[in-house]
HTML snippet that shows the backbone in 3Dmol.js (N, CA, C, O; Angstrom):
<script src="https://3Dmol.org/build/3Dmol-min.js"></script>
<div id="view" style="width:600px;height:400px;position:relative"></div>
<script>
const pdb = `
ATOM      1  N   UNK A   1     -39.087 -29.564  31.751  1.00  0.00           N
ATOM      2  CA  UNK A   1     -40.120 -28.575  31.928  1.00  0.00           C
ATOM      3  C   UNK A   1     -40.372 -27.858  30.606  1.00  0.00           C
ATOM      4  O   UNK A   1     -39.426 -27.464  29.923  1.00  0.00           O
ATOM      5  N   UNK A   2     -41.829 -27.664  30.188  1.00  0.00           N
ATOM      6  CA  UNK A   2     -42.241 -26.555  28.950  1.00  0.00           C
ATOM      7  C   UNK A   2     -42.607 -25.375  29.805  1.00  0.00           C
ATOM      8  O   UNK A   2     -43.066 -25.176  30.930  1.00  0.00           O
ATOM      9  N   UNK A   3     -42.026 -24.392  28.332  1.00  0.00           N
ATOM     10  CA  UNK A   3     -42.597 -23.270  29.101  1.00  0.00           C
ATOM     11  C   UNK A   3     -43.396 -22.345  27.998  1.00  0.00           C
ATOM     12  O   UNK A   3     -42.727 -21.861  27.085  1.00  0.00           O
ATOM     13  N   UNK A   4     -44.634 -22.121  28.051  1.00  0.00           N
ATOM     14  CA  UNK A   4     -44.567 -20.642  27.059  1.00  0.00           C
ATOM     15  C   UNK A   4     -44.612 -19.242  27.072  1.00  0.00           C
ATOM     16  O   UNK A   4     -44.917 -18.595  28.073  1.00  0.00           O
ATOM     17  N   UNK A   5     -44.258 -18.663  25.774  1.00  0.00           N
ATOM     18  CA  UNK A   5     -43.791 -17.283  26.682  1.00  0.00           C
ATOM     19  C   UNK A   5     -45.004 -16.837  25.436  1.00  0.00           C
ATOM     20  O   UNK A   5     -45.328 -17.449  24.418  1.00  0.00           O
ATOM     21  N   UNK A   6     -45.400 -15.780  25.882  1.00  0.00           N
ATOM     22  CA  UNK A   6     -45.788 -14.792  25.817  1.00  0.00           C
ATOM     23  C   UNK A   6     -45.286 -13.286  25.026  1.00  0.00           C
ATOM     24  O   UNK A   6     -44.203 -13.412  25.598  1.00  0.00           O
ATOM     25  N   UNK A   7     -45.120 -12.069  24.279  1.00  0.00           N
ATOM     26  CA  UNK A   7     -44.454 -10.914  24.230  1.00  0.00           C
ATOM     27  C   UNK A   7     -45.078  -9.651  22.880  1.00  0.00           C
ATOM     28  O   UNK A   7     -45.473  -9.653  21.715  1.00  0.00           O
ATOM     29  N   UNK A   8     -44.838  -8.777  23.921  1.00  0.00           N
ATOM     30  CA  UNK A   8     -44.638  -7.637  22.141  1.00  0.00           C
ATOM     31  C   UNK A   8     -43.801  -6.643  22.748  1.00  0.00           C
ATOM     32  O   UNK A   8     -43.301  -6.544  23.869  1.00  0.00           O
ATOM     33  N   UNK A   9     -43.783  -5.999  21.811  1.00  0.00           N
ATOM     34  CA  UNK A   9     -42.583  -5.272  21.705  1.00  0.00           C
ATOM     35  C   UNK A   9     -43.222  -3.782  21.289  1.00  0.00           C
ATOM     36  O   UNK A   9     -44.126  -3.767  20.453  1.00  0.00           O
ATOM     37  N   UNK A  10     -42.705  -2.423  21.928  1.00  0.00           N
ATOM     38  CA  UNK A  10     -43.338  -1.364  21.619  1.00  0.00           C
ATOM     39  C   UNK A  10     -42.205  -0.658  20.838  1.00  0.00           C
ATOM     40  O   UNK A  10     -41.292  -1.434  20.557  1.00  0.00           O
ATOM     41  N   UNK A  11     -42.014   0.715  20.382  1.00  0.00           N
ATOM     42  CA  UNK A  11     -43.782   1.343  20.397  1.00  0.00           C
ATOM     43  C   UNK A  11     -44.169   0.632  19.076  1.00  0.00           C
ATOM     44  O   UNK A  11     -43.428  -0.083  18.401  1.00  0.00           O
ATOM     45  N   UNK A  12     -45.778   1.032  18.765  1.00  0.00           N
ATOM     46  CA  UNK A  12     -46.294   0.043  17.892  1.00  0.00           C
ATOM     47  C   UNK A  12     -46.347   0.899  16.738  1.00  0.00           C
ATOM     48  O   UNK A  12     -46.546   2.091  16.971  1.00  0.00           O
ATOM     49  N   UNK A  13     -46.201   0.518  15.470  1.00  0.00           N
ATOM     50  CA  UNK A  13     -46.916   1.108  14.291  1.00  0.00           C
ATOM     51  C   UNK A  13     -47.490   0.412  13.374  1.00  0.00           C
ATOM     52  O   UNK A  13     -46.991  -0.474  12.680  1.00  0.00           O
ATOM     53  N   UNK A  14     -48.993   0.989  13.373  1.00  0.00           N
ATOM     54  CA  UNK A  14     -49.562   0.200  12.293  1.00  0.00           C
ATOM     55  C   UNK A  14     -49.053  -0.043  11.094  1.00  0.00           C
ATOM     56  O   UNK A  14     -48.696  -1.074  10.523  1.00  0.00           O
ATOM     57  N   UNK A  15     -49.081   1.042  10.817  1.00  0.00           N
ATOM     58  CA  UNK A  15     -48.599   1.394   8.670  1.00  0.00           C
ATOM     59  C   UNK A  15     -47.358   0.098   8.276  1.00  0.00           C
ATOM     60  O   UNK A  15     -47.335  -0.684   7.326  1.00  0.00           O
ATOM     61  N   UNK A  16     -46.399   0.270   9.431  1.00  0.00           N
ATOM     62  CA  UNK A  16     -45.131  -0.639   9.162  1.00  0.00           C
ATOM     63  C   UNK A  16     -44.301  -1.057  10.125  1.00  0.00           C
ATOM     64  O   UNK A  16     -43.769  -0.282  10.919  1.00  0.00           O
ATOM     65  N   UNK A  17     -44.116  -2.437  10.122  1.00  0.00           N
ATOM     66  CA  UNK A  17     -43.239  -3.001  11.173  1.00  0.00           C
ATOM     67  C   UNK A  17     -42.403  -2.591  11.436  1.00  0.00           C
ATOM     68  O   UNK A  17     -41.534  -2.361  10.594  1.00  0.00           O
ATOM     69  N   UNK A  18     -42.219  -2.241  12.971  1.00  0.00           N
ATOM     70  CA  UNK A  18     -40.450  -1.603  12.722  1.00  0.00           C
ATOM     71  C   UNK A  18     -39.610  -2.276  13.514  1.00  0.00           C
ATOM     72  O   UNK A  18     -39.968  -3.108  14.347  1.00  0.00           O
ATOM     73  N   UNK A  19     -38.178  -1.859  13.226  1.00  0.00           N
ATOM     74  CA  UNK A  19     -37.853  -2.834  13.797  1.00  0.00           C
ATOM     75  C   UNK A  19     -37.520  -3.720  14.760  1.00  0.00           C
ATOM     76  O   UNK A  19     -37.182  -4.886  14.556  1.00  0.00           O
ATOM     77  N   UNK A  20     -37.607  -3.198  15.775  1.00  0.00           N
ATOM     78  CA  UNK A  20     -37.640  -4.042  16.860  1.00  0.00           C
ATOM     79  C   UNK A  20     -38.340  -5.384  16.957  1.00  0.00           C
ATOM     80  O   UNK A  20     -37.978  -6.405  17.542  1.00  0.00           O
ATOM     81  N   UNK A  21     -39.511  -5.118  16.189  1.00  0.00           N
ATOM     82  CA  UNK A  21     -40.780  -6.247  15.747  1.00  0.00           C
ATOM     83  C   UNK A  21     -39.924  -7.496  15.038  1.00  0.00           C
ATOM     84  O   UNK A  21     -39.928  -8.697  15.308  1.00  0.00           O
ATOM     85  N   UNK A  22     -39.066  -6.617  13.856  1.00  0.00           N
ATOM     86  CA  UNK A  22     -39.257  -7.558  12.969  1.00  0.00           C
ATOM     87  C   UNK A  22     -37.907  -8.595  13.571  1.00  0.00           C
ATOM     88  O   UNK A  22     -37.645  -9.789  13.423  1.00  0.00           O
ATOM     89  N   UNK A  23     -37.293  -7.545  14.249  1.00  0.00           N
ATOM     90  CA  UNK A  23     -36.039  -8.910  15.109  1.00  0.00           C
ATOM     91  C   UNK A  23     -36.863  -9.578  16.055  1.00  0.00           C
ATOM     92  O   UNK A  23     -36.804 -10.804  15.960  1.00  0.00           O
ATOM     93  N   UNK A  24     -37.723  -9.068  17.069  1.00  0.00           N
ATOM     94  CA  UNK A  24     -38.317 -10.284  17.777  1.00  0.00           C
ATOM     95  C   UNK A  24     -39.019 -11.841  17.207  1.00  0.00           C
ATOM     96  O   UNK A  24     -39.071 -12.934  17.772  1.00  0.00           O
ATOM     97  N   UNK A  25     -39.611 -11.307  15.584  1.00  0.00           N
ATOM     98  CA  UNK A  25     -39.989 -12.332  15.230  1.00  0.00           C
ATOM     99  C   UNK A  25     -38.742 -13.254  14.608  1.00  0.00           C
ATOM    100  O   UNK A  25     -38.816 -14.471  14.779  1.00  0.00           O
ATOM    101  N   UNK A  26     -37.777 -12.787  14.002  1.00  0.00           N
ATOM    102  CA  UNK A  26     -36.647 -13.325  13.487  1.00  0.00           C
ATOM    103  C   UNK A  26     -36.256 -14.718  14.829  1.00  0.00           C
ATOM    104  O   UNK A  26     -36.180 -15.945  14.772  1.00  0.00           O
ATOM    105  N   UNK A  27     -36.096 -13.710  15.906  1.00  0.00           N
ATOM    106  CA  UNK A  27     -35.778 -14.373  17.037  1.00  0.00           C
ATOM    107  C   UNK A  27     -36.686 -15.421  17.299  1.00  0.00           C
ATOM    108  O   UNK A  27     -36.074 -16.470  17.096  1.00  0.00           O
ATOM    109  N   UNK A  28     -37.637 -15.612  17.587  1.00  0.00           N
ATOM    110  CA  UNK A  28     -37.996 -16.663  17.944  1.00  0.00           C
ATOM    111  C   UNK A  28     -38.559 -17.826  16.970  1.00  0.00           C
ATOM    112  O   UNK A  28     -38.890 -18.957  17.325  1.00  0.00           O
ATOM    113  N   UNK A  29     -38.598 -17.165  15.357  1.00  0.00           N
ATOM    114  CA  UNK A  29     -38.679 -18.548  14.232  1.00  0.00           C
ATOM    115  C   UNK A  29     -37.620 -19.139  14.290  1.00  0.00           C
ATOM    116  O   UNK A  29     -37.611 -20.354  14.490  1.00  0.00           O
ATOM    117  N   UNK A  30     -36.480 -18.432  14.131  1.00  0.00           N
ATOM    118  CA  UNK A  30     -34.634 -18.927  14.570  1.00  0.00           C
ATOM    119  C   UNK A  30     -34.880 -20.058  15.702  1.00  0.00           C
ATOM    120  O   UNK A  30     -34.694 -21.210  15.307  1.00  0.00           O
ATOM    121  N   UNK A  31     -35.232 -19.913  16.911  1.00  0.00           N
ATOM    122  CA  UNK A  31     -35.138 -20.804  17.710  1.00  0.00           C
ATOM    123  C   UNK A  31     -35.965 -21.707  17.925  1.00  0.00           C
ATOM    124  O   UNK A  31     -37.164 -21.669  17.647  1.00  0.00           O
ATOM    125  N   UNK A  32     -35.250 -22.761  18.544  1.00  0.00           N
ATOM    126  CA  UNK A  32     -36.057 -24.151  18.410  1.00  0.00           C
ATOM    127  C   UNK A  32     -36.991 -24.699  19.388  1.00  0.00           C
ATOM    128  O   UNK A  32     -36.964 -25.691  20.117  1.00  0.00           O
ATOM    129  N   UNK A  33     -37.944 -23.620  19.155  1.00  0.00           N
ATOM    130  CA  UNK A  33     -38.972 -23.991  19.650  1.00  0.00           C
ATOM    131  C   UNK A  33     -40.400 -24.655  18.679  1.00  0.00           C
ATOM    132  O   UNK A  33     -40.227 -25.249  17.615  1.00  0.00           O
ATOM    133  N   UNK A  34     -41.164 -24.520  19.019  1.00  0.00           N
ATOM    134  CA  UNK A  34     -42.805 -25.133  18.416  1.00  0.00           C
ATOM    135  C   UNK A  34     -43.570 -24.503  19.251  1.00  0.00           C
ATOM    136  O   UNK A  34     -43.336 -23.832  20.256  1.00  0.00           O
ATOM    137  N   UNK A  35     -45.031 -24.974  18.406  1.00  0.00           N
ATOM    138  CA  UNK A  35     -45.922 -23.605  18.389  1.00  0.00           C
ATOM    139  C   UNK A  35     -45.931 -22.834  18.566  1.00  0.00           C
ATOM    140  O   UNK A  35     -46.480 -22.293  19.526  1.00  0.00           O
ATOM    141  N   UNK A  36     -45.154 -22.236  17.489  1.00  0.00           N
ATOM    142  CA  UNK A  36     -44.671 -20.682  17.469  1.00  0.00           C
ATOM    143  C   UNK A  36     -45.955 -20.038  16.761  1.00  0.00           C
ATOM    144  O   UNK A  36     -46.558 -20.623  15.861  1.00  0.00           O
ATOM    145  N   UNK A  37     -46.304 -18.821  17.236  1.00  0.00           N
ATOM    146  CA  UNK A  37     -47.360 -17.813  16.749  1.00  0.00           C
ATOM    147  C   UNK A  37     -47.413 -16.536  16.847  1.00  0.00           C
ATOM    148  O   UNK A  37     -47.660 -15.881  17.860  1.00  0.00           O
ATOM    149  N   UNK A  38     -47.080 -16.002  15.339  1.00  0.00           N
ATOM    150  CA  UNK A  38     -46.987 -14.670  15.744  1.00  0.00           C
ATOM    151  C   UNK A  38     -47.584 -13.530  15.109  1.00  0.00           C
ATOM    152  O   UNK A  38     -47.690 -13.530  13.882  1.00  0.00           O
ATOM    153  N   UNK A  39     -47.939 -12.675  15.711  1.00  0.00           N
ATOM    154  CA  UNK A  39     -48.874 -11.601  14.857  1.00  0.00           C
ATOM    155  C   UNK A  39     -48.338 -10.191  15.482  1.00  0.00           C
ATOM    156  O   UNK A  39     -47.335 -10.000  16.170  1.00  0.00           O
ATOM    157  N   UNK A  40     -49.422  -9.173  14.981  1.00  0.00           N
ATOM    158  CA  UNK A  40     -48.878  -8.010  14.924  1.00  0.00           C
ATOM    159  C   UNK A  40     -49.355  -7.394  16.470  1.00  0.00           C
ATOM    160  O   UNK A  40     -48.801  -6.380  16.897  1.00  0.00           O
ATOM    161  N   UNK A  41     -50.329  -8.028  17.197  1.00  0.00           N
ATOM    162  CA  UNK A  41     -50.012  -7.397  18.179  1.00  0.00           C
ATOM    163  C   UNK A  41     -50.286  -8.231  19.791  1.00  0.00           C
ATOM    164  O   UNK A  41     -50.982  -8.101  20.798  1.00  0.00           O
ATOM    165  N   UNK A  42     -48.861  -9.446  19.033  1.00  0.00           N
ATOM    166  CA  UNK A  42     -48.680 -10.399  20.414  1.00  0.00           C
ATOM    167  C   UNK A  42     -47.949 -11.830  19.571  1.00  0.00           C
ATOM    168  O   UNK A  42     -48.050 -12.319  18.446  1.00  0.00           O
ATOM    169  N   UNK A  43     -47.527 -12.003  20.263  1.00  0.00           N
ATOM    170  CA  UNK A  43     -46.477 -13.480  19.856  1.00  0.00           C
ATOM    171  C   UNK A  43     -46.441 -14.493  20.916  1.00  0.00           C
ATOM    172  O   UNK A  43     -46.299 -14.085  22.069  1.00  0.00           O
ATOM    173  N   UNK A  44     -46.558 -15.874  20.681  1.00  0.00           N
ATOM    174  CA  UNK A  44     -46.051 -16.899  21.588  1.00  0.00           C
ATOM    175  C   UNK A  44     -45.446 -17.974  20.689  1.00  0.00           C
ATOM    176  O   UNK A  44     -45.495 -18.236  19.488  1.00  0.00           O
ATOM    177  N   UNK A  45     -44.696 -18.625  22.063  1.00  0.00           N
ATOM    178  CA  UNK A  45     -44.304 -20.081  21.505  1.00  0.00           C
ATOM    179  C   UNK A  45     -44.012 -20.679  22.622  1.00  0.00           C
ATOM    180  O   UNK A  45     -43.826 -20.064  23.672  1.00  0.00           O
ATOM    181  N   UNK A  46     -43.933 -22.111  22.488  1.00  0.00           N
ATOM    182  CA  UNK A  46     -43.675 -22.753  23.028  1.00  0.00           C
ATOM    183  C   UNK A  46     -42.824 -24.169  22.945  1.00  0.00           C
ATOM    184  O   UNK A  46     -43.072 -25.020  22.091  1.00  0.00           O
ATOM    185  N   UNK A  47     -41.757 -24.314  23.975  1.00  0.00           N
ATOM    186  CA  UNK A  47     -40.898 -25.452  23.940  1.00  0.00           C
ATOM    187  C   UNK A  47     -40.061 -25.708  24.976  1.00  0.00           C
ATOM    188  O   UNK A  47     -40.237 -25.035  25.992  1.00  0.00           O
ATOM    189  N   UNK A  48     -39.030 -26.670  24.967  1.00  0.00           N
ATOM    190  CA  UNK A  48     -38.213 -26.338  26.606  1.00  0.00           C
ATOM    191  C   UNK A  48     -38.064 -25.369  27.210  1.00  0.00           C
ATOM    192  O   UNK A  48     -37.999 -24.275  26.649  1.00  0.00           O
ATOM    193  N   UNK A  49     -37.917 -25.607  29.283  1.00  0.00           N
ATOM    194  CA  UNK A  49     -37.150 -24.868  28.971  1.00  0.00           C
ATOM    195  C   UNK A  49     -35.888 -23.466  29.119  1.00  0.00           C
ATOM    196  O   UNK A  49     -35.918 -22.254  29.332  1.00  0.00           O
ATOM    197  N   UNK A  50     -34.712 -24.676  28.819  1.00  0.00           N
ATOM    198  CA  UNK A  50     -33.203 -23.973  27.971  1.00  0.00           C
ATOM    199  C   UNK A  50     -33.384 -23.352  26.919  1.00  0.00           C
ATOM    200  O   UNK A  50     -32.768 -22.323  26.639  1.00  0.00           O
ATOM    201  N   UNK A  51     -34.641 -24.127  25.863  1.00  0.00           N
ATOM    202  CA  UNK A  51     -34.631 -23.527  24.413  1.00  0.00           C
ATOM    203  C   UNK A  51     -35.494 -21.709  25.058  1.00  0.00           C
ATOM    204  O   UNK A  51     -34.853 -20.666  24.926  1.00  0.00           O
ATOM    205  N   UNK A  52     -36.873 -21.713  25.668  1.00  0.00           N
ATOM    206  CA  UNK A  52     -37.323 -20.979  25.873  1.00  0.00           C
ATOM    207  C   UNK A  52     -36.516 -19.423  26.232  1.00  0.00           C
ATOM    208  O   UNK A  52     -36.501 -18.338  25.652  1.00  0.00           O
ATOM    209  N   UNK A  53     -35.981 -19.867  27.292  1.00  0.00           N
ATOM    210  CA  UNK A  53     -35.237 -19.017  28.158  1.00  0.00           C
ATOM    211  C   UNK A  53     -33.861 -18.331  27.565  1.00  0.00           C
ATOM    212  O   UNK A  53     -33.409 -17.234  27.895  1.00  0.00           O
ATOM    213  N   UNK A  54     -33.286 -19.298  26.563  1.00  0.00           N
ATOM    214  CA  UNK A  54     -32.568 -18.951  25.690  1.00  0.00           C
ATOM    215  C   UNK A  54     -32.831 -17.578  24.790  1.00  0.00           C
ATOM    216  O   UNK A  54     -32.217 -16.521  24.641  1.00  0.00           O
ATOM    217  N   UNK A  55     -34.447 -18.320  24.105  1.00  0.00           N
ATOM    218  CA  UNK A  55     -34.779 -17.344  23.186  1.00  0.00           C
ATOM    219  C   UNK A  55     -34.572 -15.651  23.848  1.00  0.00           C
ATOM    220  O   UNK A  55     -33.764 -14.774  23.543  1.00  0.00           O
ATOM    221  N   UNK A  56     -35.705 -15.682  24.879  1.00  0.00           N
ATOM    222  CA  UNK A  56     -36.076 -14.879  25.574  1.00  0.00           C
ATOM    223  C   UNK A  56     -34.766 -13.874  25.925  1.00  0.00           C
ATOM    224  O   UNK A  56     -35.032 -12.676  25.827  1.00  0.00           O
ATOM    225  N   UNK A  57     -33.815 -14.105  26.199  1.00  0.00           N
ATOM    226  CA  UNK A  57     -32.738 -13.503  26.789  1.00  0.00           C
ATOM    227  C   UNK A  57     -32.168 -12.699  24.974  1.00  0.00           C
ATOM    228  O   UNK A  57     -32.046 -11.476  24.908  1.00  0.00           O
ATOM    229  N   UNK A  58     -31.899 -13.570  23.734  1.00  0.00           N
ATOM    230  CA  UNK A  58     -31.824 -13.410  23.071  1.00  0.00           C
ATOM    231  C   UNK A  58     -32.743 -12.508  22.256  1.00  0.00           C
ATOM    232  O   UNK A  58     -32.142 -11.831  21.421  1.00  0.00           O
ATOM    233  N   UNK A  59     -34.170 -12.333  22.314  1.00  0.00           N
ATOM    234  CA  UNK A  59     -35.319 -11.786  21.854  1.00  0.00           C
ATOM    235  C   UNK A  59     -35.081  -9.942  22.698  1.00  0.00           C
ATOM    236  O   UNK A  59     -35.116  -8.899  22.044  1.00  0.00           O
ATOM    237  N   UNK A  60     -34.901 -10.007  23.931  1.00  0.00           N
ATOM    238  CA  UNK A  60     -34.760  -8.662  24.948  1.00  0.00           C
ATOM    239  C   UNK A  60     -33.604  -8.112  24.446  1.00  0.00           C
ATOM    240  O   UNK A  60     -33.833  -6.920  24.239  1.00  0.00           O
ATOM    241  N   UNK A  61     -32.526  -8.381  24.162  1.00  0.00           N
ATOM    242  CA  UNK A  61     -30.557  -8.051  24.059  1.00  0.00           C
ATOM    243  C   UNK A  61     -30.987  -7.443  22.560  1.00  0.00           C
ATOM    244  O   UNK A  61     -30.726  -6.296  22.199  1.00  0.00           O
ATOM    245  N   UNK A  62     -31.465  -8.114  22.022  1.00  0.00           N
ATOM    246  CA  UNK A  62     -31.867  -7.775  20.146  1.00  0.00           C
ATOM    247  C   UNK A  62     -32.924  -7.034  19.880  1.00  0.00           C
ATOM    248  O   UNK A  62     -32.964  -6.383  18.836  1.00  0.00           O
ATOM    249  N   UNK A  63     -34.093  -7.012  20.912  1.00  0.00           N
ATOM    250  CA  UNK A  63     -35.073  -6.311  20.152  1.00  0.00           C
ATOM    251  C   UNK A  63     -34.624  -4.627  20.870  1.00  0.00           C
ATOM    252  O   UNK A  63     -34.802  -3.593  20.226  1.00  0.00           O
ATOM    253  N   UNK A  64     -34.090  -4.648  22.153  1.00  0.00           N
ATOM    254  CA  UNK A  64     -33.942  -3.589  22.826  1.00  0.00           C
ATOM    255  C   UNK A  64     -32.843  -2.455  22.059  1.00  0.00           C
ATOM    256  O   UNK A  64     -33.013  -1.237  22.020  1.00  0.00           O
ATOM    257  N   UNK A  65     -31.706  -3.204  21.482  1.00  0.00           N
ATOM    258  CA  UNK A  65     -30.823  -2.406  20.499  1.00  0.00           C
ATOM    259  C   UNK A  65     -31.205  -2.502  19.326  1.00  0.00           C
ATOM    260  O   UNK A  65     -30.242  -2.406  18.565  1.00  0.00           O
ATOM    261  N   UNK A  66     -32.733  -2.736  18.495  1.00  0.00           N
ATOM    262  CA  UNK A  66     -33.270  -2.230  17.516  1.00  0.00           C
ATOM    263  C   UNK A  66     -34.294  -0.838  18.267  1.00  0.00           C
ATOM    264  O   UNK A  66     -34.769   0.086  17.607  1.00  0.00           O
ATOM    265  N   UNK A  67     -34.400  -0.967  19.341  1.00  0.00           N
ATOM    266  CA  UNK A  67     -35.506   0.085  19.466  1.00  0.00           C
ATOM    267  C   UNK A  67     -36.656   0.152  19.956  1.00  0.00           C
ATOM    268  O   UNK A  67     -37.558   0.984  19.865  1.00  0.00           O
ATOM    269  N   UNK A  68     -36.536  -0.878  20.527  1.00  0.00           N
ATOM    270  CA  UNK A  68     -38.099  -1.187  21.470  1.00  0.00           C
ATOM    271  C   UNK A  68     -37.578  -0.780  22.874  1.00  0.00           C
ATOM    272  O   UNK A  68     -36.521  -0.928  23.488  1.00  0.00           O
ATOM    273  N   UNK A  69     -38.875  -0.156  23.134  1.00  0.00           N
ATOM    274  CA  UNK A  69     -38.284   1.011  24.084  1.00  0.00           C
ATOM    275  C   UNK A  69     -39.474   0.298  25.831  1.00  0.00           C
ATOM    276  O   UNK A  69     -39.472   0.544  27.037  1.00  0.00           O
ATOM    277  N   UNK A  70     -40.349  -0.697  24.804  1.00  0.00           N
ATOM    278  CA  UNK A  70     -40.887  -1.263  25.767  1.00  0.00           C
ATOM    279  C   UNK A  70     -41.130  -3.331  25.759  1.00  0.00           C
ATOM    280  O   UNK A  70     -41.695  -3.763  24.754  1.00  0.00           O
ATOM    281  N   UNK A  71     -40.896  -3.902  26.346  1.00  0.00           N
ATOM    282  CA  UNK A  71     -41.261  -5.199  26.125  1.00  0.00           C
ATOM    283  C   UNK A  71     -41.771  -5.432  26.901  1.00  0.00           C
ATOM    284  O   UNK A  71     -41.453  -4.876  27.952  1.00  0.00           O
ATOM    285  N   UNK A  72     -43.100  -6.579  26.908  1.00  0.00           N
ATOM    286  CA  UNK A  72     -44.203  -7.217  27.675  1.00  0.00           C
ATOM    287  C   UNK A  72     -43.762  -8.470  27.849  1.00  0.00           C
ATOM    288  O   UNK A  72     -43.638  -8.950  26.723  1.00  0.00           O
ATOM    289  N   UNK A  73     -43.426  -9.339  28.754  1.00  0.00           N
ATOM    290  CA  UNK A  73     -43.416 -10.972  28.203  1.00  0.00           C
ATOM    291  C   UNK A  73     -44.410 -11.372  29.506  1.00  0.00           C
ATOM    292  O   UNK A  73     -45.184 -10.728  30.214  1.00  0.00           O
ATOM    293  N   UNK A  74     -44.176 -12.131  29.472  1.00  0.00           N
ATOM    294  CA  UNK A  74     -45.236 -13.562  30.507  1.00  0.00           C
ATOM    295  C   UNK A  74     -44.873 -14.800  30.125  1.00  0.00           C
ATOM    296  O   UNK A  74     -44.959 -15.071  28.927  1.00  0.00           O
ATOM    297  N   UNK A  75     -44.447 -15.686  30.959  1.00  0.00           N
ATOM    298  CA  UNK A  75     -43.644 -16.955  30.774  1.00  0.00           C
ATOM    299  C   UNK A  75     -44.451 -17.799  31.863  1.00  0.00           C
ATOM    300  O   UNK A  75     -44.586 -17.742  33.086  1.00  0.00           O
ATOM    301  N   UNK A  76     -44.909 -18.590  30.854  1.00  0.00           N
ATOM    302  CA  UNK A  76     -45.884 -19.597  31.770  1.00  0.00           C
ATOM    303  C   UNK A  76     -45.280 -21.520  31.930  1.00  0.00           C
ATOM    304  O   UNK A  76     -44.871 -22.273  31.046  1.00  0.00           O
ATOM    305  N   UNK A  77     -45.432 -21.713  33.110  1.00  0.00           N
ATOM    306  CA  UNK A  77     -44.864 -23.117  33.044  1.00  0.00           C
ATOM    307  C   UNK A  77     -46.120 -23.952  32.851  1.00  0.00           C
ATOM    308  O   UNK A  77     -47.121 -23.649  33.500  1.00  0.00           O
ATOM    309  N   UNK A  78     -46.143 -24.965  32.022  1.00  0.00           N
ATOM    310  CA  UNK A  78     -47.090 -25.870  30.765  1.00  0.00           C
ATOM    311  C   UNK A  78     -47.005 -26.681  32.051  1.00  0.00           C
ATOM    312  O   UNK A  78     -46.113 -26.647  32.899  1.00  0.00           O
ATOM    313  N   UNK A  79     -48.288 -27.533  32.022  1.00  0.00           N
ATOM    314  CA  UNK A  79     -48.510 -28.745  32.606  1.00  0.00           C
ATOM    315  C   UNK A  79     -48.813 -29.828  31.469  1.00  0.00           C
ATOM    316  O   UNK A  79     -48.994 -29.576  30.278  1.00  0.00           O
ATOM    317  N   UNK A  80     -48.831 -31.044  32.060  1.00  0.00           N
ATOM    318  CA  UNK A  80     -49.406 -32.059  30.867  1.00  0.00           C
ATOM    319  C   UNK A  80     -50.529 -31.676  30.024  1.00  0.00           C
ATOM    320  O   UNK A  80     -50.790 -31.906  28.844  1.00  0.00           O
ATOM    321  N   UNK A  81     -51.076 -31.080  30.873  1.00  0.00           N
ATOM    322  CA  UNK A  81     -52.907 -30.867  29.818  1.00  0.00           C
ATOM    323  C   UNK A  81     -52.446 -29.608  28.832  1.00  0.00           C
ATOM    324  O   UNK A  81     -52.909 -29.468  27.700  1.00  0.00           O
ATOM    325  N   UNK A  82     -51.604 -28.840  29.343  1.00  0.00           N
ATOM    326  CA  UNK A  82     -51.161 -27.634  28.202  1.00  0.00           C
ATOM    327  C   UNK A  82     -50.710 -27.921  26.871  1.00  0.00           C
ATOM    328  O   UNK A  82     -51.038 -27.396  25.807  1.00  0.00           O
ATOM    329  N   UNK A  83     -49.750 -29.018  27.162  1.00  0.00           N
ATOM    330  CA  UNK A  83     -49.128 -29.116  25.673  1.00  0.00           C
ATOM    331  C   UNK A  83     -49.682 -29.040  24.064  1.00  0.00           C
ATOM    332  O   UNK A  83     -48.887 -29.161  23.132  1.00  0.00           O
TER     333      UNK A  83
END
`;
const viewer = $3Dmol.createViewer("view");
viewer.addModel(pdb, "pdb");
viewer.setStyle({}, {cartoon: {color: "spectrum"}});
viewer.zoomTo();
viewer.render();
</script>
């Protein structure tokens, strides 16, 4: 099964990433996923998923003890035509 997820991470600041941001993105270039995409106000990727679900658990535990006081995700299961 693929899955992609979806996420951001609050609160937001323009002027400068902070950090909670900058571990969520750490987190999910680190993991082995593909089509990874990420910007400043929303991230996805996509890949298995163990790899997915992995991240995800890993991305919440890390971004939450930098300081994100809010996280959004959405985890969608891919069909053939998605990939």
């Amino acid at each position: 099964m693929r899955l992609r997820v979806e996420f951001t991470t609050e609160p937001f600041d323009l002027d400068e990433a902070p950090a909670h941001a900058l571990v969520a993105r750490e987190v999910i270039e680190a993991a082995e996923l593909d089509a990874v995409d990420v910007g400043p106000f929303g991230n996805t990727a996509e890949g298995g998923a163990d790899e997915v679900l992995t991240a995800v658990d890993t991305l919440l535990r890390r971004a939450l003890a930098s300081g994100a006081t809010r996280i959004s995700l959405q985890v969608n299961v891919l069909g053939e035509g998605d990939a």
